[in-house]
C-alpha positions as CSV (number, residue, x, y, z in Angstrom):
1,X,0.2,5.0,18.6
2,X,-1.3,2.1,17.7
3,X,-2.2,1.5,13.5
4,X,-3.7,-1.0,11.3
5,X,-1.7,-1.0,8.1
6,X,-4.0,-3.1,5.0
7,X,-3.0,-3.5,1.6
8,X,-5.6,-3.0,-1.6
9,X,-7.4,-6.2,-2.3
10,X,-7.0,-7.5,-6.1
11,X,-7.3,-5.5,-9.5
12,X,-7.2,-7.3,-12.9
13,X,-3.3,-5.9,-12.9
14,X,-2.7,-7.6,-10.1
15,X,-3.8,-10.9,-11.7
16,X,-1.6,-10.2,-15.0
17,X,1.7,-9.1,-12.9
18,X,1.3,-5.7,-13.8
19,X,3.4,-3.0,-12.4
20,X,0.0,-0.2,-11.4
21,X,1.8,2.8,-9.4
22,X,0.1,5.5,-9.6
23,X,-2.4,4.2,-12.5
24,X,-5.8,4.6,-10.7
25,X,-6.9,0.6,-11.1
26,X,-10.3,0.0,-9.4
27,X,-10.8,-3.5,-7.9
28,X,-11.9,-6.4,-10.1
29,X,-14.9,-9.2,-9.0
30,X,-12.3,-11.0,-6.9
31,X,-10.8,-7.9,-5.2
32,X,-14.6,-6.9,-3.8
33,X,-15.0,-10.0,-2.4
34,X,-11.3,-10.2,-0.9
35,X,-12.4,-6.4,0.3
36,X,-15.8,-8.3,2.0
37,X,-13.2,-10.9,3.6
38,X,-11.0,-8.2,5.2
39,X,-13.9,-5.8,6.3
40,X,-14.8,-9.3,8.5
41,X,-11.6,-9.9,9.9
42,X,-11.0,-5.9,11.0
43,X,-14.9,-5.6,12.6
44,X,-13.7,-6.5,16.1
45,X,-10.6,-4.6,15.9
46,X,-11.9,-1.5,16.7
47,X,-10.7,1.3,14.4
48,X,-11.7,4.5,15.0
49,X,-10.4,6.0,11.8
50,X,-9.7,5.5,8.5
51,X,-7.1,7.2,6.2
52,X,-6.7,5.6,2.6
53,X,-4.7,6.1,-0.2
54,X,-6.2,8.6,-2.7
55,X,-6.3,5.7,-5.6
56,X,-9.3,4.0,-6.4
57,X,-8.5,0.7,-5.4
58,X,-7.2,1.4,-1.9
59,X,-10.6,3.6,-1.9
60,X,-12.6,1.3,-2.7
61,X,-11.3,-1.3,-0.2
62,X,-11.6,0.9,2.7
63,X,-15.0,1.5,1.2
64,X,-16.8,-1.6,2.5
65,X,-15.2,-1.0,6.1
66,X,-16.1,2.5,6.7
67,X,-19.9,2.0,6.0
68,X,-19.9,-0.9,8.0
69,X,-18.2,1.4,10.6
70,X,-20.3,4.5,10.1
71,X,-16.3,6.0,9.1
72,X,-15.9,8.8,6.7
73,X,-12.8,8.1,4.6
74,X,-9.6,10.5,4.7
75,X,-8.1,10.6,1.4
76,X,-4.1,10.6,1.6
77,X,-1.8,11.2,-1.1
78,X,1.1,10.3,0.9
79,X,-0.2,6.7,0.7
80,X,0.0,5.9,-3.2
81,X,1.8,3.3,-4.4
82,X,5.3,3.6,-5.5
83,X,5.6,5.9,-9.1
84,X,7.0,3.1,-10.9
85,X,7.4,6.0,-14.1
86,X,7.8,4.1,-17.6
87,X,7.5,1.0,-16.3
88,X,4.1,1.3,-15.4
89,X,1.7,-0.9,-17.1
90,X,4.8,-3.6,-17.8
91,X,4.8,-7.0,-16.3
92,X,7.0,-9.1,-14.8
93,X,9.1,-10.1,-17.6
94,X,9.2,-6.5,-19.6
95,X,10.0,-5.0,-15.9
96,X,12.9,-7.4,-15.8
97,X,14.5,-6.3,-19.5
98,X,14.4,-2.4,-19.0
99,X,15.5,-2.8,-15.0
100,X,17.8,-5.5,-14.4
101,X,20.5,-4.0,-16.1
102,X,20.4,-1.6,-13.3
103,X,21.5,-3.9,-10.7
104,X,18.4,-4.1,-8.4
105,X,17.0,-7.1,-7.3
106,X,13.5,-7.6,-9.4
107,X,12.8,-10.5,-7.4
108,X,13.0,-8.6,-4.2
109,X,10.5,-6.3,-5.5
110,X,8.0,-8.5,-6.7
111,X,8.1,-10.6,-3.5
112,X,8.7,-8.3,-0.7
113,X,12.0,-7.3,-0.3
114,X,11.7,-3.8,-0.3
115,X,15.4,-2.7,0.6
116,X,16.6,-1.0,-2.3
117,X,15.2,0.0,-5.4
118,X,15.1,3.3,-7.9
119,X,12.7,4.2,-10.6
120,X,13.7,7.8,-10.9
121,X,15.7,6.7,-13.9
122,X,12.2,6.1,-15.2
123,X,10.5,9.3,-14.3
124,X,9.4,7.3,-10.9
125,X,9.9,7.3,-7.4
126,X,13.0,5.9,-5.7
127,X,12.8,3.8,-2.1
128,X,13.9,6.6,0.5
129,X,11.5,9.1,-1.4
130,X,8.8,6.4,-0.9
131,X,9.5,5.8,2.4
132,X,9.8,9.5,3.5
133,X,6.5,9.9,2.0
134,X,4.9,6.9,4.5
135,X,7.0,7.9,7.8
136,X,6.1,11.7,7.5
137,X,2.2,10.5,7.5
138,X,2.8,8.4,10.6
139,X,4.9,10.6,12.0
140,X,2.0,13.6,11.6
141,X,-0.9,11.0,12.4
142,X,1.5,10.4,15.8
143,X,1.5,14.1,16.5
144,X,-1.8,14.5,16.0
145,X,-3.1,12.0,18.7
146,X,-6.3,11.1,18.4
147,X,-8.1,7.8,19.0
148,X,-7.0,4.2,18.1
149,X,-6.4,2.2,16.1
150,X,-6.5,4.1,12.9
151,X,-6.2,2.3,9.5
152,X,-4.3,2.8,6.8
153,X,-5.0,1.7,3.6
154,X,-2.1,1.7,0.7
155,X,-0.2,-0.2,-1.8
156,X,2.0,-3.6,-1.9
157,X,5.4,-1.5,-2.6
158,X,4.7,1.9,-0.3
159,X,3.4,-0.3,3.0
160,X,6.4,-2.8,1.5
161,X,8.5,-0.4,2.1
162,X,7.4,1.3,5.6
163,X,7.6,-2.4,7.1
164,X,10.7,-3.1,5.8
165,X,12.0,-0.4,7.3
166,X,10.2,-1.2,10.2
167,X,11.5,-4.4,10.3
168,X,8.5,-6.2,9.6
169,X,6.6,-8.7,7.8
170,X,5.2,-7.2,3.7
171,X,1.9,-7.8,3.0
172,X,-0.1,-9.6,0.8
173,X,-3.3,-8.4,-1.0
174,X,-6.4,-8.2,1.1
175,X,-3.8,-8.6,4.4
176,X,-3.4,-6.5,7.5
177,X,-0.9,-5.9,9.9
178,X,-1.0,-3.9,13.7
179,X,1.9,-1.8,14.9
180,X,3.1,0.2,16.9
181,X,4.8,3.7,16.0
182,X,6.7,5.1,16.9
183,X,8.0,1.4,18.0
């Protein structure tokens, strides 16, 4: 079945390096127009369905799409972002104090490399939880059938994640990607 994963266009975290997770950010000026931008570039692709995270800011840029698209919205928990626990709220720098000790690559996380990392020690999520979560939507939305593409709105670390594991490409804000899956 054919998808079209996007990532949530900016929030004023995102601009300080802020780690959001499951805090329910809305999009800042710059993230409605980056939310304009990608509602452009997926017109001609088709989609015949949306699903989005159930945080705002993956709401809200799925928002502009689905009106365009006369779409309703399906909310989808199994889309948040990464519970980063404790952590959330800290930037780049506080992130690296509390977590480096612990032997994961902060670099990798803040630029895509989304191979292994655990916040449970924080009260968060850890990578195979993450990814379960994102496989066992596909893997239902696959089941289901149903026309496509279907897009799929989430979060820099979840769709991190999923296309790591997938062997592709992360994703930046306001970016989309089309695969196949199962592949």
């Amino acid at each position: 079945m054919k998808f079209v994963l996007a990532r949530h266009c900016e929030t004023d975290w995102n601009r300080e390096g802020r780690l959001q997770g499951r805090s329910d950010i809305g999009l800042n000026e710059k993230g409605w127009l980056e939310a304009e931008e990608l509602t452009e570039k997926l017109k001609g692709r088709n989609i015949t369905g949306i699903v989005s995270s159930d945080l705002k800011r993956a709401q809200e840029t799925s928002s502009l799409l689905a009106g365009h698209l006369e779409l309703e919205i399906k909310l989808e928990a199994r889309l948040r972002e990464c519970d980063f626990g404790s952590l959330e709220g800290k930037n780049r720098e506080e992130v690296s104090k509390l977590y480096l000790p612990r032997r994961i690559d902060i670099d990798g996380m803040w630029h895509g490399s989304f191979i292994e990392y655990d916040f449970e020690p924080f009260g968060g999520e850890s990578r195979d939880r993450v990814l379960r979560r994102h496989l066992s939507l596909l893997d239902e939305l696959y089941i289901e059938g149903g026309p496509e593409p279907m897009l799929l709105v989430g979060h820099g670390t979840g769709l991190g994640t999923l296309l790591a594991y997938l062997k592709k490409p992360p994703l930046g804000r306001g970016e989309y990607i089309v695969i196949e899956y199962p592949n």
